[in-house]
C-alpha positions as CSV (number, residue, x, y, z in Angstrom):
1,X,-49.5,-74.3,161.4
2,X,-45.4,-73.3,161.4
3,X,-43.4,-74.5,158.8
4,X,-41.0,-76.0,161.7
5,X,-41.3,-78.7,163.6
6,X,-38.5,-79.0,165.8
7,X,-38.1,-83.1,165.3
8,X,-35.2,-82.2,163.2
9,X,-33.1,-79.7,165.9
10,X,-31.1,-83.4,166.6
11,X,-30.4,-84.0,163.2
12,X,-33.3,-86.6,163.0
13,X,-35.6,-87.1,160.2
14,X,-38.7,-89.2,158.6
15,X,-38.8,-91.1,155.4
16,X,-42.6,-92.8,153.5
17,X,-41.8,-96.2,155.4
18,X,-38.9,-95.4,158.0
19,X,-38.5,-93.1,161.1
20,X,-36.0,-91.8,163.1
21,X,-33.7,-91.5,160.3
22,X,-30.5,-89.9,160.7
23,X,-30.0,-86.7,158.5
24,X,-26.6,-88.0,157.6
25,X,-27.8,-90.5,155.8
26,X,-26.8,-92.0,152.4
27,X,-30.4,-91.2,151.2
28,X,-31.1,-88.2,152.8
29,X,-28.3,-87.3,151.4
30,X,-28.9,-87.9,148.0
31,X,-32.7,-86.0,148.5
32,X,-30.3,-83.3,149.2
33,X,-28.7,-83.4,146.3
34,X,-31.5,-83.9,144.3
35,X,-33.2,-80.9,145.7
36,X,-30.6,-78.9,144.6
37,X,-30.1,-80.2,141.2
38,X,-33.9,-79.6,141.0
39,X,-33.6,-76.1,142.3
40,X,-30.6,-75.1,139.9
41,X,-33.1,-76.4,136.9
42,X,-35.5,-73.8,138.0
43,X,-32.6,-71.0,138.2
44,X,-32.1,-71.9,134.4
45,X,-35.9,-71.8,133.8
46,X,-35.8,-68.3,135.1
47,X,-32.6,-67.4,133.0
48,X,-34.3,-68.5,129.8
49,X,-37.1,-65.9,129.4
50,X,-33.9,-63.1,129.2
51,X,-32.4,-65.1,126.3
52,X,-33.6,-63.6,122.7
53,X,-31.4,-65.8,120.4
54,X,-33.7,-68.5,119.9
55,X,-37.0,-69.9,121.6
56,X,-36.4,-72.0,124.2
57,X,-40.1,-73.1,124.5
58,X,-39.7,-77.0,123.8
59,X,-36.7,-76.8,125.9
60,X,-38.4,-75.5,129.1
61,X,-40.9,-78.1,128.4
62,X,-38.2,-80.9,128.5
63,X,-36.5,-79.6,131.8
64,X,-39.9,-78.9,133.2
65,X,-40.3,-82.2,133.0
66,X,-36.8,-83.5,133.8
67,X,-37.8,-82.0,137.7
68,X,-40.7,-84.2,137.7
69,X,-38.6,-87.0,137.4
70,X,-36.1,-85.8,139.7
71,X,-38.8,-86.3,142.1
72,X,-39.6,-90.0,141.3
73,X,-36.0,-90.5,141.7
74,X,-36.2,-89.2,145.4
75,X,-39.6,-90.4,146.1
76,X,-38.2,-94.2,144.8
77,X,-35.4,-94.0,147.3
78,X,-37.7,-93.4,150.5
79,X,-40.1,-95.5,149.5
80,X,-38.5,-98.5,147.1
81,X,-41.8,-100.9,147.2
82,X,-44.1,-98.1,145.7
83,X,-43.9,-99.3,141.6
84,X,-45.3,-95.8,140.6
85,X,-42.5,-93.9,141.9
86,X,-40.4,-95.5,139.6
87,X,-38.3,-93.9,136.2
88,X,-39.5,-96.0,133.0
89,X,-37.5,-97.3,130.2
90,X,-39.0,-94.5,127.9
91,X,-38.3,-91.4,129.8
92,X,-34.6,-92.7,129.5
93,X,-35.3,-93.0,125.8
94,X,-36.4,-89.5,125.6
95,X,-33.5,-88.0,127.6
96,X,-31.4,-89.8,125.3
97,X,-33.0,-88.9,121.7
98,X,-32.9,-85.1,123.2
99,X,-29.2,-85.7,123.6
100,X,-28.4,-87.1,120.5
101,X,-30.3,-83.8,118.8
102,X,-28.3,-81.7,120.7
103,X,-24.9,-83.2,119.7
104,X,-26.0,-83.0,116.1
105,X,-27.0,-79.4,116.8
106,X,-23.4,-78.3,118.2
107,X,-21.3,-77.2,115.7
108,X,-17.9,-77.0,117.9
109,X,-16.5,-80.4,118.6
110,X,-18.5,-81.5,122.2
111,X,-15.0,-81.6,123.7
112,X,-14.3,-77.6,124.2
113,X,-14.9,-75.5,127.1
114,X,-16.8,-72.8,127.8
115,X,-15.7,-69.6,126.9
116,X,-17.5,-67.3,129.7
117,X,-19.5,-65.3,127.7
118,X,-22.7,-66.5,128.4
119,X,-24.2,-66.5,131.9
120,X,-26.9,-68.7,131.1
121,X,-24.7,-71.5,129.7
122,X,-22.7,-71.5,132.6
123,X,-25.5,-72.0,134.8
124,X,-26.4,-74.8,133.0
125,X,-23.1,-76.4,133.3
126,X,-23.2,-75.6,136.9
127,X,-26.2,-77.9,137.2
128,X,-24.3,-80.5,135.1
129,X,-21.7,-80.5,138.0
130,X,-25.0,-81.2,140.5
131,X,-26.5,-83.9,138.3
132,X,-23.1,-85.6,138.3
133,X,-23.0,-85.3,142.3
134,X,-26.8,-86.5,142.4
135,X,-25.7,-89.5,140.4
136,X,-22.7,-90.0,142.8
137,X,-25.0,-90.6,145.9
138,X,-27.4,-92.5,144.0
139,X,-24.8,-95.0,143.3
140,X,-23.8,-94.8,147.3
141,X,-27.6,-95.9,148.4
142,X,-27.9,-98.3,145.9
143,X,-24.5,-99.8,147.5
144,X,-26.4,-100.2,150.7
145,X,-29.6,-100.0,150.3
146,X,-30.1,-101.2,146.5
147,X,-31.6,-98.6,143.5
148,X,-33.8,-98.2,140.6
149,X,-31.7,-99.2,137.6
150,X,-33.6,-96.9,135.2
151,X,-33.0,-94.1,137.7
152,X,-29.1,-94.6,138.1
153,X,-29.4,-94.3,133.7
154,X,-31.7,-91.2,134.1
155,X,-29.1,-89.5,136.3
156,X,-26.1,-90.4,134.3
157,X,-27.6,-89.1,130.9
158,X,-29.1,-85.9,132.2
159,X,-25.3,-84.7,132.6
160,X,-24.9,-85.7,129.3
161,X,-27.3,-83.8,127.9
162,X,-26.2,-80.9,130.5
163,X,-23.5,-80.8,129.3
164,X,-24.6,-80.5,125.9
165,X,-27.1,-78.0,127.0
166,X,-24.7,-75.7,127.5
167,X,-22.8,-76.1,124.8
168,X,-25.0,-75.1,122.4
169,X,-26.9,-72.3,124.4
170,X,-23.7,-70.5,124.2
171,X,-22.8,-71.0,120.8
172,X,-26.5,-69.9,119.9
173,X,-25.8,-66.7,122.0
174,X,-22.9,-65.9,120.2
175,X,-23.8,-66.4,117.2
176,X,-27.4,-63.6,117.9
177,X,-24.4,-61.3,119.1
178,X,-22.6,-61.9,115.7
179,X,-25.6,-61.4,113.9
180,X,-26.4,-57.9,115.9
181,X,-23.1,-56.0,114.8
182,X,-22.8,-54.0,112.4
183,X,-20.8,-54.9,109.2
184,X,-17.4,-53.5,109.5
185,X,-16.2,-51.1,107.4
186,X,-19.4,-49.3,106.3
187,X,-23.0,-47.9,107.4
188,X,-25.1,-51.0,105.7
189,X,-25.4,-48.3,102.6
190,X,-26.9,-45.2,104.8
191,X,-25.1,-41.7,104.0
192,X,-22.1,-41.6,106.7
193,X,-22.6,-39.5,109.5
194,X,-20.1,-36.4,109.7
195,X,-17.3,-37.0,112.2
196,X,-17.5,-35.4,115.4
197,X,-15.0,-35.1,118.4
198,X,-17.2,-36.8,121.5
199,X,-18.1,-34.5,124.1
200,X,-18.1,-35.4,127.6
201,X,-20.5,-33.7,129.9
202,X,-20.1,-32.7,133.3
203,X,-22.0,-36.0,134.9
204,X,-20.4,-38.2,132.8
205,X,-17.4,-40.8,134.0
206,X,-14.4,-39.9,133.2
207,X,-12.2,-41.3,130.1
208,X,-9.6,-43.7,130.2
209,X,-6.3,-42.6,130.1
210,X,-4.3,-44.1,127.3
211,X,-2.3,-47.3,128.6
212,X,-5.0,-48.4,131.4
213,X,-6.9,-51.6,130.8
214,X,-10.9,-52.2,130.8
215,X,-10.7,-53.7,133.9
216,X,-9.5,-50.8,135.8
217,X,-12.1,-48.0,133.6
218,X,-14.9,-50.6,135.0
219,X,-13.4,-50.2,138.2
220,X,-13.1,-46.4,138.1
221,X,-16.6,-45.8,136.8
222,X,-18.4,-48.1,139.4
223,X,-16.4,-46.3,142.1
224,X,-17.5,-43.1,140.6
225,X,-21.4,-44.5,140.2
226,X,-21.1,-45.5,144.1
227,X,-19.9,-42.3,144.9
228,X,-22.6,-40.0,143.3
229,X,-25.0,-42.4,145.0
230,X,-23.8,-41.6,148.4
231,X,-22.6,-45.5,149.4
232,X,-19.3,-45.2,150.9
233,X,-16.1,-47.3,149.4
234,X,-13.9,-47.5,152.6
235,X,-14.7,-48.8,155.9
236,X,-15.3,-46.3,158.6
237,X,-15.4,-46.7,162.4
238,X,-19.7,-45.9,161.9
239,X,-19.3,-49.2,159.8
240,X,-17.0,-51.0,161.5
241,X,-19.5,-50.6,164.4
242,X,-22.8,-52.0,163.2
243,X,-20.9,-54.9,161.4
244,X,-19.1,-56.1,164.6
245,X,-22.7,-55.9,165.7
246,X,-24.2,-58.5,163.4
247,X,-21.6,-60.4,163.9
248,X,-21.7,-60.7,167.1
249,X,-25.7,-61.7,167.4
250,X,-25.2,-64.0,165.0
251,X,-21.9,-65.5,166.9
252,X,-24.3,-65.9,170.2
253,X,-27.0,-67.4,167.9
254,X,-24.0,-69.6,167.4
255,X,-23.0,-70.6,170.5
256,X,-19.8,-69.0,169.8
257,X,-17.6,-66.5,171.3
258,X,-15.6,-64.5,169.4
259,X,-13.0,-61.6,168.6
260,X,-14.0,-59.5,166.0
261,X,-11.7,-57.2,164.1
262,X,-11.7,-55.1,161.5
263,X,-9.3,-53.1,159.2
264,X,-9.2,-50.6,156.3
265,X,-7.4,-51.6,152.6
266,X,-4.5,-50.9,154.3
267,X,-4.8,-52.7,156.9
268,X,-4.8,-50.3,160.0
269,X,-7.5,-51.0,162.5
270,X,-10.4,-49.3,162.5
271,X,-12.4,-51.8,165.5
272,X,-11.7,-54.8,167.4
273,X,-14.7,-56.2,169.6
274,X,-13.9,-58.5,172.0
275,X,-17.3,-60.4,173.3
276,X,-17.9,-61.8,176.8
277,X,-15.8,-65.4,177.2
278,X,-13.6,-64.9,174.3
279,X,-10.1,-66.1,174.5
280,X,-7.1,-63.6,175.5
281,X,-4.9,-64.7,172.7
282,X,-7.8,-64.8,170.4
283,X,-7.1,-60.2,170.2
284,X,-4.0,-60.9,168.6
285,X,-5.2,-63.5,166.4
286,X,-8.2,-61.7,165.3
287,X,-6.1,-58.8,164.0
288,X,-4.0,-60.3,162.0
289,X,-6.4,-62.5,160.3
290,X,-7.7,-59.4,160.0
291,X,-4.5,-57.4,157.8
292,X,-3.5,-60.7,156.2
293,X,-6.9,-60.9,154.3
294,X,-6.6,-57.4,153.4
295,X,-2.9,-58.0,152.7
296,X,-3.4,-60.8,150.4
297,X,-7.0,-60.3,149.3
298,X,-8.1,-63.3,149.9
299,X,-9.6,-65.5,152.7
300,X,-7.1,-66.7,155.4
301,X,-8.3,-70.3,154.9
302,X,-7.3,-70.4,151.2
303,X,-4.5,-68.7,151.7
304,X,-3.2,-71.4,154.1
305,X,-3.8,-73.8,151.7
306,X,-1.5,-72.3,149.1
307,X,1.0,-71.8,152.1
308,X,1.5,-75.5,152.7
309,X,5.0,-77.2,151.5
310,X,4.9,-77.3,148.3
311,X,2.5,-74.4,147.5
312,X,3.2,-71.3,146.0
313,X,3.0,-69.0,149.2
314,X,4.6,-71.9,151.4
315,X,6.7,-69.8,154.2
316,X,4.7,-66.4,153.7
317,X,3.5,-67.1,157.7
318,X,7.0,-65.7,158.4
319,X,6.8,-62.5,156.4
320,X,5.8,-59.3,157.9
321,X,7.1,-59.7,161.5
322,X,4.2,-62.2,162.4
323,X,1.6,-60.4,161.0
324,X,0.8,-63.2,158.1
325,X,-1.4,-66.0,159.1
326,X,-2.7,-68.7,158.0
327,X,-5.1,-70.2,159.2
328,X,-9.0,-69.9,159.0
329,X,-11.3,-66.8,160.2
330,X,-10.3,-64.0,158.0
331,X,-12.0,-62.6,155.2
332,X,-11.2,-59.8,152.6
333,X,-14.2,-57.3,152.8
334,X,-15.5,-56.1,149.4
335,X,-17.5,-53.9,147.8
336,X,-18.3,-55.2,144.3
337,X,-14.2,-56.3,143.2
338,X,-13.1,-53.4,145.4
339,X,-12.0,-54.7,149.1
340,X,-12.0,-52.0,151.1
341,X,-10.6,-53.7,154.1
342,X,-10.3,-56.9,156.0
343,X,-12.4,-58.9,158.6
344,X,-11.0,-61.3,161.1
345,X,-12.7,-63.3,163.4
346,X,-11.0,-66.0,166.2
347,X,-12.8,-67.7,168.8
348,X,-13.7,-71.1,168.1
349,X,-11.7,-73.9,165.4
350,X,-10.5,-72.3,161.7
351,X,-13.6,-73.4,159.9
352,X,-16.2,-71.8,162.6
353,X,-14.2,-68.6,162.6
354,X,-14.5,-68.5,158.7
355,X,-17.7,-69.4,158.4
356,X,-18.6,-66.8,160.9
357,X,-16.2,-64.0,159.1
358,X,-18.0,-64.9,155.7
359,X,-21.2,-64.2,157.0
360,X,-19.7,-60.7,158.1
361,X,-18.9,-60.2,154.4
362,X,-22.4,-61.8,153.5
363,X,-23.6,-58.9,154.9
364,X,-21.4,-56.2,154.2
365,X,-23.6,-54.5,151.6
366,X,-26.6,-54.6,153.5
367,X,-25.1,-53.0,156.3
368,X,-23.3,-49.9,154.1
């Protein structure tokens, strides 16, 4: 049996007691959401086991069974009347006590951000953003269609305790880091090892230069790592090629037709692909997409935004003889931080050209 059906290609779905239902729909909706809420839970899940600063046993527990509910929220929505897809007082009750231990738990006042340096915690408060947008169209279908009352309070602590969550996953974190350094000043009592000028060997990356930051030594040594592996850091014409080729099946997939082009980091051209129906002035649009998201490495799209009145590149569309633009369809293309040129696509309205040039860079890697 195939996982598709094809009842869905008009945007059409089923619910337990109603068919036909549009996909648009508040409650579909919120199933979306839902879903996605329930999938970043699982992303944490997976996070956990690489986490050694404390056991996070009972804690996989609870948000094992925070996705159960999740799906006797959703199941509740398409089908009200059922009683046993309903979220009880005491589950609510649980969410809440865990809460109220993790608050106690946090030593920095619940009130401060987080400070980056844990990946796992800012996962977590990732899916605290979803729960809060899950709870948002649970409120819309219970405008319309009426909701659970337990289940709008399940929703609206479980960012609460989120948020929480990652509060003190991150303060545990850095306090096992703390705890791993060794005390300055001495060898923790161990005879001191004689002093010996570091010697670099002939594989090695090279040093630093006095005066240049860590950002640019990362920079220089994945550059160097790249290059000893044999993937190339610039975009050649070989390159340009096969990308304008993905591109292009996956602009006919589309329905679309396009102008593809492509420069290097400085942006010169290196290939411009014009496919069969495209429009004449979409060439000249194309390429400068193209050199403005090389130029200003960033997308075209939010660059016009920050060129609006009032924004801080407002007038930049009239730099550079008329190369600037900004509207939608072009795309810096990267390599790790490193953009090694620029993609521009025109064809069809700013938001199908850029999501049609991010898919280029999607693929960028895969195709190097």
């Amino acid at each position: 049996m195939s996982i598709y059906t094809k009842r869905g290609d008009k945007g059409i779905t089923d619910m337990a007691r109603t068919r036909n239902i549009s996909k648009s729909d508040d409650r579909i909706q919120l199933g979306g959401a839902v879903d996605e809420l329930s999938s970043h839970i699982g992303l944490m899940l997976s996070m956990f086991g690489f986490v050694n600063s404390y056991d996070p046993q009972e804690t996989v527990q609870f948000l094992e069974t925070i996705q159960k509910n999740l799906d006797l929220i959703t199941a509740g929505v398409e089908d009200p009347y059922n009683r046993e897809c309903r979220i009880s007082e005491e589950q609510v009750t649980a969410l809440e006590t865990e809460t109220d231990h993790l608050e106690e738990l946090c030593k920095q006042p619940v009130s401060h951000k987080l400070t980056g340096r844990s990946s796992l915690a800012a996962e977590i408060d990732i899916t605290r953003a979803v729960a809060r947008r899950a709870e948002r169209c649970l409120a819309q279908v219970s405008v319309k269609f009426g909701a659970d009352t337990e289940s709008k309070k399940y929703l609206n602590r479980l960012s609460d305790y989120l948020y929480l969550l990652a509060r003190y996953t991150e303060e545990k974190e850095e306090l096992h880091t703390d705890t791993q350094k060794p005390a300055a000043g001495g060898n923790s009592g161990k005879v001191p090892e004689m002093a010996t000028a570091p010697v670099q060997s002939e594989t090695a990356a090279p040093a630093a230069p006095a005066g240049i930051g860590l950002n640019a030594v990362n920079e220089a040594v994945i550059q160097e790592v790249l290059r000893r592996m044999g993937v190339q850091t610039r975009i050649t014409l070989e390159t340009a090629k096969k990308l304008i080729d993905r591109i292009e099946q996956e602009a006919l997939r589309r329905g679309e037709r396009a102008v593809i082009s492509i420069c290097n980091a400085e942006g010169n051209p290196v290939a411009v692909h014009v496919m069969d129906g495209a429009f004449l002035v979409s060439f000249d649009a194309a390429m400068k997409k193209a050199y403005t998201a090389a130029a200003v490495r960033m997308s075209t799209m939010e660059f016009g935004k920050m060129a609006q009145p009032g924004g801080t590149f407002f007038g930049a569309d009239k730099l550079d003889d008329g190369k600037i633009v900004i509207f939608g369809g072009g795309v810096p293309l990267k390599i790790g931080d490193t953009v090694v040129g620029g993609l521009g696509v025109s064809g069809g309205t700013g938001e199908e050209d850029h999501s049609l040039a991010e898919y280029g860079q999607s693929i960028l890697n895969e195709v190097l």
